[in-house]
Residue frames as a rotation matrix with the C-alpha (Angstrom) as fourth column:
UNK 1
-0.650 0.751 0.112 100.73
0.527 0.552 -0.646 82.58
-0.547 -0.361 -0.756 119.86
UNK 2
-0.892 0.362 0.272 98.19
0.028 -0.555 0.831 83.69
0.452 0.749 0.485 117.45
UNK 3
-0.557 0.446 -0.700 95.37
0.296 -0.681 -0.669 85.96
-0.776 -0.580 0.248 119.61
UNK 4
-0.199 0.706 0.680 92.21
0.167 -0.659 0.733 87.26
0.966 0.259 0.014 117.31
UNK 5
-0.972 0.191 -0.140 91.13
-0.007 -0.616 -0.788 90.22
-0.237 -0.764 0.600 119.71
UNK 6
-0.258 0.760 -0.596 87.81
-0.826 -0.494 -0.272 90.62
-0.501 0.422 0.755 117.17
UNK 7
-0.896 -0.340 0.287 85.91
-0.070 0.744 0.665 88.22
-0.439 0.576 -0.690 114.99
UNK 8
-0.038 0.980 -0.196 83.21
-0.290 -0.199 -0.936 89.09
-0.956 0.021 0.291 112.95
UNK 9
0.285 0.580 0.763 81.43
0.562 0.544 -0.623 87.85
-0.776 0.607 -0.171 109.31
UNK 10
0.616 -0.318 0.720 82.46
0.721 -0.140 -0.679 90.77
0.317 0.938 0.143 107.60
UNK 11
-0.532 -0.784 0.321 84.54
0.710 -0.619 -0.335 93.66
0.461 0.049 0.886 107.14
UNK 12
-0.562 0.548 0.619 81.34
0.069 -0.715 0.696 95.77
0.824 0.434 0.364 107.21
UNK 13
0.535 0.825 -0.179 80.00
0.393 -0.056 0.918 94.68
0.748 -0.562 -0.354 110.41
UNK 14
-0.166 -0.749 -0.641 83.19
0.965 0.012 -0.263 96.45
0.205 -0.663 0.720 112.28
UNK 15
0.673 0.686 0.276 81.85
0.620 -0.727 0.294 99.52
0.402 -0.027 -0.915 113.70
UNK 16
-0.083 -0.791 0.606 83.61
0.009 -0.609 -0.793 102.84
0.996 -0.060 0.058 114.78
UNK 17
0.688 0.264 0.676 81.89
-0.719 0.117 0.686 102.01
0.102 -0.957 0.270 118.43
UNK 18
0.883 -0.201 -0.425 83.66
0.284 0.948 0.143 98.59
0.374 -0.247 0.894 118.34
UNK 19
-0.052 -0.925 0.376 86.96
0.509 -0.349 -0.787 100.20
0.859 0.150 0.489 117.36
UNK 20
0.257 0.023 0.966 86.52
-0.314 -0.944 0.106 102.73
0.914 -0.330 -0.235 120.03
UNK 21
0.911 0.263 0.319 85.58
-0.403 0.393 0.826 100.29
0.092 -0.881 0.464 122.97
UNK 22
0.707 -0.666 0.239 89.26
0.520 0.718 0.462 98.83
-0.480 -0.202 0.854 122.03
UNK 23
0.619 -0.558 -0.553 91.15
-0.157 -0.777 0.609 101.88
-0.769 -0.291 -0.569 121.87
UNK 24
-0.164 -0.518 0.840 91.80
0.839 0.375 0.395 101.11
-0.519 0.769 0.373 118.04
UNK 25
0.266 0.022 -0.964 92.27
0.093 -0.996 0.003 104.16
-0.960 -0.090 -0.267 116.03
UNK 26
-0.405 -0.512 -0.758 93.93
-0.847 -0.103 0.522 102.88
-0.345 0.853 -0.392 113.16
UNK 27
0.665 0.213 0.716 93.56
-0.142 0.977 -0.159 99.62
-0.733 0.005 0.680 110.81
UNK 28
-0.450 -0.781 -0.433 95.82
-0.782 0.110 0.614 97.87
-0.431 0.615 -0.660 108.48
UNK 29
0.163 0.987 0.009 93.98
-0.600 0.106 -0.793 96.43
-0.784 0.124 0.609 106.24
UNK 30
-0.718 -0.562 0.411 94.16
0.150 0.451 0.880 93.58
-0.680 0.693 -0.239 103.73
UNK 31
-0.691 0.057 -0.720 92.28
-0.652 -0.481 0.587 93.21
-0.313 0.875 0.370 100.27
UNK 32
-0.489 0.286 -0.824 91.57
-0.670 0.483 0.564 89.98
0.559 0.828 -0.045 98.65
UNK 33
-0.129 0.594 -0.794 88.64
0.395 0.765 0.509 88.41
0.910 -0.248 -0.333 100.35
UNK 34
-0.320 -0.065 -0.945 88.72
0.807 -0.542 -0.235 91.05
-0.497 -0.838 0.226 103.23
UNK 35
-0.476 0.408 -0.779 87.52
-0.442 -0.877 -0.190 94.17
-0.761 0.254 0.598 100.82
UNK 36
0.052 0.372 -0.927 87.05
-0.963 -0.227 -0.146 92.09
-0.264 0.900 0.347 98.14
UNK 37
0.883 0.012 0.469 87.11
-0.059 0.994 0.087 88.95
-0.465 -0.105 0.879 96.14
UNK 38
-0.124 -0.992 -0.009 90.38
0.140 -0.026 0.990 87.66
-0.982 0.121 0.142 94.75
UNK 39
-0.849 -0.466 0.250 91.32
0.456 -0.407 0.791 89.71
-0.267 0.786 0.558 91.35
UNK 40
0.483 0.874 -0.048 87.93
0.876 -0.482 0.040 91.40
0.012 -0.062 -0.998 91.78
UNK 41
-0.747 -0.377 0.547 89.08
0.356 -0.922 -0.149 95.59
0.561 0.083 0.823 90.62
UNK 42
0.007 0.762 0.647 85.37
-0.063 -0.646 0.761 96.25
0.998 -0.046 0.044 92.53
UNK 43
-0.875 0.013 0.484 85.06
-0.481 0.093 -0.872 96.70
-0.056 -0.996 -0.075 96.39
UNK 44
-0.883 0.267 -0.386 82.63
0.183 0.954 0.239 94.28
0.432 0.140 -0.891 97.75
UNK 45
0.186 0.702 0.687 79.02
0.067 -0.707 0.704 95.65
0.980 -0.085 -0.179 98.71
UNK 46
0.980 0.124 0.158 78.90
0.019 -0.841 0.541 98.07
0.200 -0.527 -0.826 101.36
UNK 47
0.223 -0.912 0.345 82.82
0.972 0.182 -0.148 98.47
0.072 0.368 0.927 101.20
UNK 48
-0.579 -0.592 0.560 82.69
0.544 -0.793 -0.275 101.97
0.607 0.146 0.781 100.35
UNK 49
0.706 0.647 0.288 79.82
0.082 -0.479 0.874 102.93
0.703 -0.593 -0.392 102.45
UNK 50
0.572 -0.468 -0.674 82.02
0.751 0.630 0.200 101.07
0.330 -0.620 0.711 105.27
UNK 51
-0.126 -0.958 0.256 85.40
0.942 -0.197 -0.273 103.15
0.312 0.207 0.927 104.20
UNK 52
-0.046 0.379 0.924 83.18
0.156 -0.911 0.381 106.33
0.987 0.162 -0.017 103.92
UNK 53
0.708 0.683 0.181 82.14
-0.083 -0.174 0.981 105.92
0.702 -0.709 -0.067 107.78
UNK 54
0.545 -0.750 -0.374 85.20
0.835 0.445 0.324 105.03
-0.077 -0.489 0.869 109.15
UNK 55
-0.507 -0.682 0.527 86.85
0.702 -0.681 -0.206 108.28
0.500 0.265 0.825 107.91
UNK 56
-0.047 0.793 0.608 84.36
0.380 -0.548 0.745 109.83
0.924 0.266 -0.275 109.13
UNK 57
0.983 0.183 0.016 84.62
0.046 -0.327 0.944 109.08
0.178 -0.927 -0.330 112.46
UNK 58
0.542 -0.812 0.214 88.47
-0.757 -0.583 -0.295 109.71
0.365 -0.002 -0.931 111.78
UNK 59
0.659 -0.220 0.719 89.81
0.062 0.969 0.240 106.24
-0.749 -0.113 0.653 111.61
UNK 60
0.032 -0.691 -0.722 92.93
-0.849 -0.401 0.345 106.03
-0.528 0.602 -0.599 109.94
UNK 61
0.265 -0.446 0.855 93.53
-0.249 0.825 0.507 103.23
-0.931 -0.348 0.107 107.32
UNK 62
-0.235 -0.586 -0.775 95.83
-0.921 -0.122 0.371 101.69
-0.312 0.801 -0.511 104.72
UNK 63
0.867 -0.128 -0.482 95.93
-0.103 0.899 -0.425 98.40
0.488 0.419 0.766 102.54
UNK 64
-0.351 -0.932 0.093 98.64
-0.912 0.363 0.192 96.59
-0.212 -0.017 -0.977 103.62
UNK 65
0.790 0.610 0.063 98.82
-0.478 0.676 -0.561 93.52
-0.384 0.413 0.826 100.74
UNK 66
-0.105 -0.748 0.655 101.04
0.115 0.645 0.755 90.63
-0.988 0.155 0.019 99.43
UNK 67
0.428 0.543 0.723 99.87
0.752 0.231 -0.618 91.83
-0.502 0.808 -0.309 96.27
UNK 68
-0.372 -0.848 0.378 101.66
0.918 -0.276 0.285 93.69
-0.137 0.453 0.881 93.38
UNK 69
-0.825 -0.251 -0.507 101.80
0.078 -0.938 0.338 97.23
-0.560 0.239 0.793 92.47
UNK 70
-0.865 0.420 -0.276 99.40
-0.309 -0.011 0.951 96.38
0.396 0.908 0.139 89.90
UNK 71
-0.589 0.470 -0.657 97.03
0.469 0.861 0.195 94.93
0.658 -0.194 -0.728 91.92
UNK 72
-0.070 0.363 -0.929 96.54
0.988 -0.105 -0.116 96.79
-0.140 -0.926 -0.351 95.12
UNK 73
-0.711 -0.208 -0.672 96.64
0.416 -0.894 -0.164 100.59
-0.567 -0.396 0.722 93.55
UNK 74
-0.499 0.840 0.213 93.51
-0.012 -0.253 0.968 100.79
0.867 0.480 0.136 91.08
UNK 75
0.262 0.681 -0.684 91.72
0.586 0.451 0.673 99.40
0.767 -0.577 -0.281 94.06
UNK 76
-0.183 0.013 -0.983 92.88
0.982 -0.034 -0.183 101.18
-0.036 -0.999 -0.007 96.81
UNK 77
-0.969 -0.180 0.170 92.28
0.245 -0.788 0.565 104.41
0.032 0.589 0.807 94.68
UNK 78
-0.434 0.892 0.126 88.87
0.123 -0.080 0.989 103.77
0.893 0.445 -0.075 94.03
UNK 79
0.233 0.420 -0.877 88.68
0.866 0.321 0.383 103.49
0.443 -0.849 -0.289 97.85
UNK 80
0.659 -0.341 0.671 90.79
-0.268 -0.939 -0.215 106.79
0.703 -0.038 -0.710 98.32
UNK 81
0.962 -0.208 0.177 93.06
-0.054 0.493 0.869 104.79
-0.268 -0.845 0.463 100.44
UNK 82
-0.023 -0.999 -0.022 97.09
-0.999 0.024 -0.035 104.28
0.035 0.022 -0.999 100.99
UNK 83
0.992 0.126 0.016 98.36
-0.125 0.991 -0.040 101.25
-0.020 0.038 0.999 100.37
UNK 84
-0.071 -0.996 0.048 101.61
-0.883 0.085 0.461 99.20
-0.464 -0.010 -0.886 101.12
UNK 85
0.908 0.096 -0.408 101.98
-0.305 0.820 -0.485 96.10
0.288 0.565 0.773 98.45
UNK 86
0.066 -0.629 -0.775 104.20
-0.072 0.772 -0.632 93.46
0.995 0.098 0.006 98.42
UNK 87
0.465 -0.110 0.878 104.05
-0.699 -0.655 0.288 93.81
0.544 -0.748 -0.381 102.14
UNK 88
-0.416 -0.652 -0.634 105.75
-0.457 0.752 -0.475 90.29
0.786 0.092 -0.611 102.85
UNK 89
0.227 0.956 0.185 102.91
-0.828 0.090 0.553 88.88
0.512 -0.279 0.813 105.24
UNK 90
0.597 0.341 -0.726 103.30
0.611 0.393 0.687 87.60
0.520 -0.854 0.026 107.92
UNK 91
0.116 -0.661 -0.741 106.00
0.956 0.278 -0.098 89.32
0.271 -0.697 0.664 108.46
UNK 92
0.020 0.309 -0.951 106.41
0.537 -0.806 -0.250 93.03
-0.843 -0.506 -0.182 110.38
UNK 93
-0.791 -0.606 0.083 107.89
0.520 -0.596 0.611 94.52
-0.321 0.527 0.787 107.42
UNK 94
-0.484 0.795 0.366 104.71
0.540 -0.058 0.840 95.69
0.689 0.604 -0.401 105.45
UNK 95
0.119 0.984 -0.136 103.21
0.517 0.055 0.854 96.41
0.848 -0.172 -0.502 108.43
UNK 96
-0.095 -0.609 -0.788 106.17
0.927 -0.344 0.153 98.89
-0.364 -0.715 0.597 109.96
UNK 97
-0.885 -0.208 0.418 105.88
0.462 -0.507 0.727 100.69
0.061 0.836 0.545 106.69
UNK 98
0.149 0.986 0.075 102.23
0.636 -0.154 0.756 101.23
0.757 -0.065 -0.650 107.62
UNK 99
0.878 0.265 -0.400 101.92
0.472 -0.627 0.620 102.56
-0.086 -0.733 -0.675 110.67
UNK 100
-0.645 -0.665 -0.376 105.08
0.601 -0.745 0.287 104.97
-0.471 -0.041 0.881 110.10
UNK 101
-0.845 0.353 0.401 103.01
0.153 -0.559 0.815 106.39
0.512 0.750 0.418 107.50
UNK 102
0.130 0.982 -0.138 99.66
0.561 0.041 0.827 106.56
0.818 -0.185 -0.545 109.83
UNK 103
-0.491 -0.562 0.666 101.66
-0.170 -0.688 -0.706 107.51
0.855 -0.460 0.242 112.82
UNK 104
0.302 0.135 0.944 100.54
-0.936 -0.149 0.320 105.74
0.184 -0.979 0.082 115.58
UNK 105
-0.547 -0.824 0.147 101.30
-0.801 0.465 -0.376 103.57
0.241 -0.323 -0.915 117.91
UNK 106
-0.962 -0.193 -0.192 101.06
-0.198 0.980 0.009 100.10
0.187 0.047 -0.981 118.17
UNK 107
-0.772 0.625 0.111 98.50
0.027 0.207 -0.978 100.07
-0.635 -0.752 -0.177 120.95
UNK 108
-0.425 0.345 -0.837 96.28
-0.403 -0.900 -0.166 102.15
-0.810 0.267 0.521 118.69
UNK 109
-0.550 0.010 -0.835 96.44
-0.834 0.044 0.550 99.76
0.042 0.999 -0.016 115.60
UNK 110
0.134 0.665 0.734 94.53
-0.419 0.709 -0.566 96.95
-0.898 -0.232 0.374 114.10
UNK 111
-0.999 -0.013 -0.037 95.27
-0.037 0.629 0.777 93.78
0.013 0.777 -0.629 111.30
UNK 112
0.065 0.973 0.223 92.02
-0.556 0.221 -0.801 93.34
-0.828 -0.072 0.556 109.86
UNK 113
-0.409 0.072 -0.910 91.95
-0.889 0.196 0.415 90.17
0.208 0.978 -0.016 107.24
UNK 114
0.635 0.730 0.252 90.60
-0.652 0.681 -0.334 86.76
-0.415 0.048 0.908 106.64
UNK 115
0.755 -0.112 -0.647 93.92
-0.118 0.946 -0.301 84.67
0.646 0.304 0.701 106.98
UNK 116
0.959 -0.092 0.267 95.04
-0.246 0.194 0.950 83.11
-0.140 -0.977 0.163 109.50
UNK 117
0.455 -0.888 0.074 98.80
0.795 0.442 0.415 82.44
-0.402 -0.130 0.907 108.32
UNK 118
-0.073 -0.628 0.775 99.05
0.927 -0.329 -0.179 86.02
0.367 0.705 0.607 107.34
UNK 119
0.333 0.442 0.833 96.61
-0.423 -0.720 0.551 88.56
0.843 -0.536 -0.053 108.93
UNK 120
0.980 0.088 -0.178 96.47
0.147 0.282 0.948 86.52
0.133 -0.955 0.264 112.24
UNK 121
0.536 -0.827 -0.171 100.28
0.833 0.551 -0.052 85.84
0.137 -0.115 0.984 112.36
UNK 122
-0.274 -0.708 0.651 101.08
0.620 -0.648 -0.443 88.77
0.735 0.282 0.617 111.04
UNK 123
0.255 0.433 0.864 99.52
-0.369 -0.783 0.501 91.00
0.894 -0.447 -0.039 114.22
UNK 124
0.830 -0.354 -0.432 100.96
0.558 0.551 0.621 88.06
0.019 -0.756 0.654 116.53
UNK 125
-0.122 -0.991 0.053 104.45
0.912 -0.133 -0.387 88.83
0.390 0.001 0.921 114.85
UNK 126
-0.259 0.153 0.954 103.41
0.376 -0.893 0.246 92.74
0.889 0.423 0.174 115.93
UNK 127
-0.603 0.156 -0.783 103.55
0.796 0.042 -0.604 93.33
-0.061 -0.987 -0.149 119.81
UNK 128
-0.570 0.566 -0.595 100.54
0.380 -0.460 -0.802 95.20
-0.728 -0.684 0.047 121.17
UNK 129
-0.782 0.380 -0.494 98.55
-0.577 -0.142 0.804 95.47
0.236 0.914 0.330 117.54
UNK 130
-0.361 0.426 0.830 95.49
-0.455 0.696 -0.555 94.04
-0.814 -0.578 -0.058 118.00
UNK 131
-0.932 -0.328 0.152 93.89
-0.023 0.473 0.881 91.55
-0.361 0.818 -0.448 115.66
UNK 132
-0.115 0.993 -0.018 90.37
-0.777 -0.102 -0.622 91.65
-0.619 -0.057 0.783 113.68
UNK 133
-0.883 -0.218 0.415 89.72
0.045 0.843 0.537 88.36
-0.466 0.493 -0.735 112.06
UNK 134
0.042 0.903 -0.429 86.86
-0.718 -0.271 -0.641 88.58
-0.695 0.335 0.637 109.22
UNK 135
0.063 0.072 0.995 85.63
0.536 0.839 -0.095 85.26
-0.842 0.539 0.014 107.53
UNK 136
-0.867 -0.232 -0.442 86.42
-0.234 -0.592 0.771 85.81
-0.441 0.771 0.459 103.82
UNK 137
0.023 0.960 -0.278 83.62
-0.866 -0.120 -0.486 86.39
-0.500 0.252 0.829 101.34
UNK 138
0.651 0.186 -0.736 84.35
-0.582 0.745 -0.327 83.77
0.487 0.641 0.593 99.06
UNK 139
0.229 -0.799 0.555 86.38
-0.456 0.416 0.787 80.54
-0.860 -0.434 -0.269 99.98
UNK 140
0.087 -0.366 -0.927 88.43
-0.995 -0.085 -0.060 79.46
-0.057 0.927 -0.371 97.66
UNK 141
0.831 0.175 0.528 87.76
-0.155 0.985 -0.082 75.60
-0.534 -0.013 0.845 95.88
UNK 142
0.684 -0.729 0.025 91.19
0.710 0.658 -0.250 74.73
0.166 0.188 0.968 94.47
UNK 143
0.653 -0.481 0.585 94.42
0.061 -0.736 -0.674 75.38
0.755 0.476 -0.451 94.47
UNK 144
-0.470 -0.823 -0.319 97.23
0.537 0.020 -0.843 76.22
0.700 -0.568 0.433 97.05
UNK 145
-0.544 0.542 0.640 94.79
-0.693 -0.721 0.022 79.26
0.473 -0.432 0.768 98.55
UNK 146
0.491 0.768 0.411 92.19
-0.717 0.089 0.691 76.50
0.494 -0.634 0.595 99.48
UNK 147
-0.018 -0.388 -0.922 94.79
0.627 0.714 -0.312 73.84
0.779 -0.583 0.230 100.90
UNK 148
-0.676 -0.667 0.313 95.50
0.239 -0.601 -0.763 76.86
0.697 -0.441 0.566 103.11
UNK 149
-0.195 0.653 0.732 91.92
-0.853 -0.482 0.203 77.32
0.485 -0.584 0.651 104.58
UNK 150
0.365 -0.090 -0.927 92.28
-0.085 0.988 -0.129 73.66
0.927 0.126 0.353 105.34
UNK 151
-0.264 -0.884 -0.386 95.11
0.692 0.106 -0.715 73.91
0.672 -0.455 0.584 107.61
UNK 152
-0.620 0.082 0.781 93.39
-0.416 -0.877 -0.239 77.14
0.665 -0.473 0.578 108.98
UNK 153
0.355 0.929 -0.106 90.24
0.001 0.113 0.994 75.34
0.935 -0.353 0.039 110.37
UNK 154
0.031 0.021 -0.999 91.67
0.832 0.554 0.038 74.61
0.554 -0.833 0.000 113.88
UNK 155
-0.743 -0.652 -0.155 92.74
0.669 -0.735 -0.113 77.84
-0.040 -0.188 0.981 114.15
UNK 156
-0.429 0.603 0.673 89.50
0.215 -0.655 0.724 79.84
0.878 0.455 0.151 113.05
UNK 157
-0.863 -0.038 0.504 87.03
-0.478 -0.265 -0.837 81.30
0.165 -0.964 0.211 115.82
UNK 158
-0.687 0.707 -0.165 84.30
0.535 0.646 0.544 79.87
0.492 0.286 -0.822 116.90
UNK 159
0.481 0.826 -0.295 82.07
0.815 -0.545 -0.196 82.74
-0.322 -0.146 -0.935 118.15
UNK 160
0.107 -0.157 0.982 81.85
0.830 -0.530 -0.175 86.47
0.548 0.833 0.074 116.97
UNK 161
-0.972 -0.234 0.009 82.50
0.162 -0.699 -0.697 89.60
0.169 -0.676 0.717 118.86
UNK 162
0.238 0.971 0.029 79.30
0.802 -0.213 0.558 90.58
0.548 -0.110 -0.829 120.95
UNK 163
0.599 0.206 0.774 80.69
0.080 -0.977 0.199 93.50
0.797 -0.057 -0.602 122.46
UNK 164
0.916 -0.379 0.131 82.04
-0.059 0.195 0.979 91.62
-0.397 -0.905 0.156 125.92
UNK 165
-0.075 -0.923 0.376 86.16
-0.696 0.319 0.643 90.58
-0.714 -0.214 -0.667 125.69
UNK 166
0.971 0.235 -0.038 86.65
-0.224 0.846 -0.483 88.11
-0.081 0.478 0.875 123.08
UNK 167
0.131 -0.949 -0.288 90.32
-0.908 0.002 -0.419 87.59
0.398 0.316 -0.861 123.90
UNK 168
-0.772 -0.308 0.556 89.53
-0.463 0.872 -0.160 84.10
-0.435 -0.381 -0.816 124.93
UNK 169
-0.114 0.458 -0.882 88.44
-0.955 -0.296 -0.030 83.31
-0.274 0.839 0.471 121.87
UNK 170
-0.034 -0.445 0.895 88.21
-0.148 0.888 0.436 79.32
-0.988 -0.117 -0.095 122.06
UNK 171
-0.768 -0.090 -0.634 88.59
-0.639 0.161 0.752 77.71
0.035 0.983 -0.181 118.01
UNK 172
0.493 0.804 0.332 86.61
-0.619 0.592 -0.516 75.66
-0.612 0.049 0.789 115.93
UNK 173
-0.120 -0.582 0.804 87.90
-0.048 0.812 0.581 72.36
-0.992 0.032 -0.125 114.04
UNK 174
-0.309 0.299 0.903 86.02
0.951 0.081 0.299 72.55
0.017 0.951 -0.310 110.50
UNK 175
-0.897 -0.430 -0.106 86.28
0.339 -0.821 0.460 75.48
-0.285 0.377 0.881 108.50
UNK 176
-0.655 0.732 0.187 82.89
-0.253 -0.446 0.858 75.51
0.712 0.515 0.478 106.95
UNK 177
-0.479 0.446 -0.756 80.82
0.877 0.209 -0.432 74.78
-0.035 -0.870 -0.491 110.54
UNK 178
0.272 0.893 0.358 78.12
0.604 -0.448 0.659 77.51
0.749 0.037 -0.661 111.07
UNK 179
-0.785 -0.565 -0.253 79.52
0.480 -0.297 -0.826 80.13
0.391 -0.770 0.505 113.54
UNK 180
0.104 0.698 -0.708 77.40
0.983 0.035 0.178 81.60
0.149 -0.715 -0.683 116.53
């Protein structure tokens, strides 16, 4: 069953309070359209501010991307971040390889991306992990990527974290609808 615990506009509006109130400690983090746009080498504004605060308040986190070697280590450099490419999304693998390397436990973690047949799934496929869902910055207009936000729309949320429970998160039908 695919559970978003979180759901917010960006990456940037996830606070170390939020994280706290939900006994997240870690994050596993995707890239393309979740730090950035797709084949974009620059984090997206406030990005590093973001990263900068998050360490700060001792928040652990890695990249964990379907993307190649080439791809995901200029960028996760510039961020001072670990990263785990190829991580085979949805599935655990990528995301076992992570938290071994962060050391903690499940409870503790968080998926944080902006697809729902990879991020989302992939934190389903992940008992007790919880899930942040962030709309991506850019949607994508052709291609196999945008058939995919298609298919996502039922599935997306239809309100944003205000602070209360959002684990009864109800959906919205059309992808590009105004969220609340």
């Amino acid at each position: 069953m695919l559970k978003i615990d979180i759901a917010l506009k960006s990456i940037v509006d996830l606070t170390p309070d939020i994280l706290k109130e939900n006994g997240i400690k870690g994050l596993l983090l995707d890239l393309d359209n979740t730090l950035t746009t797709h084949d974009n080498p620059r984090p997206a504004d406030g990005v590093p501010e973001w990263i900068t605060s998050m360490k700060q308040n001792g928040i652990k986190m890695m990249i964990v991307s379907n993307n190649h070697f080439e791809r995901v280590k200029p960028f996760a450099e510039k961020l001072g971040l670990e990263f785990v490419c190829e991580g085979k999304k949805p599935l655990p693998d990528g995301f076992n390889r992570a938290q071994k390397l962060m050391e903690l436990p499940s409870e503790n973690l968080a998926v944080v991306g902006d697809q729902i047949y990879t991020d989302v799934l992939g934190a389903a496929l992940k008992p007790r992990v919880k899930c942040v869902y962030v709309f991506p910055i850019e949607f994508e207009k052709k291609g196999f990527l945008a058939f995919k936000r298609k298919i996502e729309g039922p599935f997306l949320p239809k309100k944003l974290y205000d602070g209360k429970s959002s684990a009864n998160l109800t959906y919205k039908s059309r992808i590009r609808r105004k969220i609340t």
